[in-house]
C-alpha angles and dihedrals in degrees: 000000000000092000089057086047090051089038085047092044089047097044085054091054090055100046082045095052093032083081096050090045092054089051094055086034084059092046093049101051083048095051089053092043091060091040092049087051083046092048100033127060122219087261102052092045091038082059094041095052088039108022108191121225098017123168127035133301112246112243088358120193095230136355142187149195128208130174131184120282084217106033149017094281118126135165131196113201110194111189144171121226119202129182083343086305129120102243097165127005118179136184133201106187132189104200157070119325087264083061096057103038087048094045081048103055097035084066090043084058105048100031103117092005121125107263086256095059094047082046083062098056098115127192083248095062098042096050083045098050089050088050101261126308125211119283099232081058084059088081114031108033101023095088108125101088097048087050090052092051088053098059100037081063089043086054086050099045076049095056097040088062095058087254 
């Protein structure tokens, strides 16, 4: 009996503070809300809400994987190669909102370039042509790049070796 009267008493306090709780849970999602819109520009957040050329390319020519070096973050680029052209590139990405955008435009900029001019996408002009994205993202979320460039050298290993 006195464990049902402590289990009915606690279950009081939380309903009590559930309120309370809703009400700092709502605050809160608001607050990031405001700091996500402060710390990330429209195009970072408008890739992140519609990424463009997600999935994987079907029978690709080449494809990579590369993951953070600092966190769980990890991106697959899939792409087709086609008289040494970029004809689909694809990404799945497992990762922050950063991750995606970044994952998002990178395909956008090398999608119907020369391989040596997808080879020259850099993490620098990703982040600058989505407005700037935080430093500390540089490293973990900005992957996109790093993961073109390896399979564009996995495509020319193939290739070398008569594939």
């Amino acid at each position: 009996m006195a464990n049902g009267r402590r289990c009915a008493e606690i279950s009081a306090a939380l309903e009590y503070r559930s309120d309370d709780m809703d009400r700092v849970m709502i605050l809160l999602c608001l607050s990031m809300i405001q700091c996500e819109e402060a710390v990330y520009s429209e195009q970072v957040r408008a890739h992140y809400a519609n990424p463009r050329n997600a999935g994987r390319v079907a029978n690709p020519s080449a494809q990579a994987i590369v993951r953070s070096p600092v966190d769980s973050d990890t991106v697959l680029i899939t792409l087709r190669i086609e008289n040494d052209v970029i004809r689909d590139i694809r990404f799945k990405c497992m990762g922050c909102a950063v991750a995606i955008a970044c994952s998002s435009l990178a395909t956008e900029m090398a999608l119907g370039k020369h391989v040596d001019e997808a080879y020259q996408i850099s993490k620098q002009g990703v982040a600058d042509a989505l407005g700037g994205i935080p430093e500390y993202k540089m490293l973990c979320s900005n992957l996109a790049p790093d993961a073109i460039k390896k399979a564009i050298d996995e495509w020319r290993a193939q290739a070398s070796r008569g594939q």
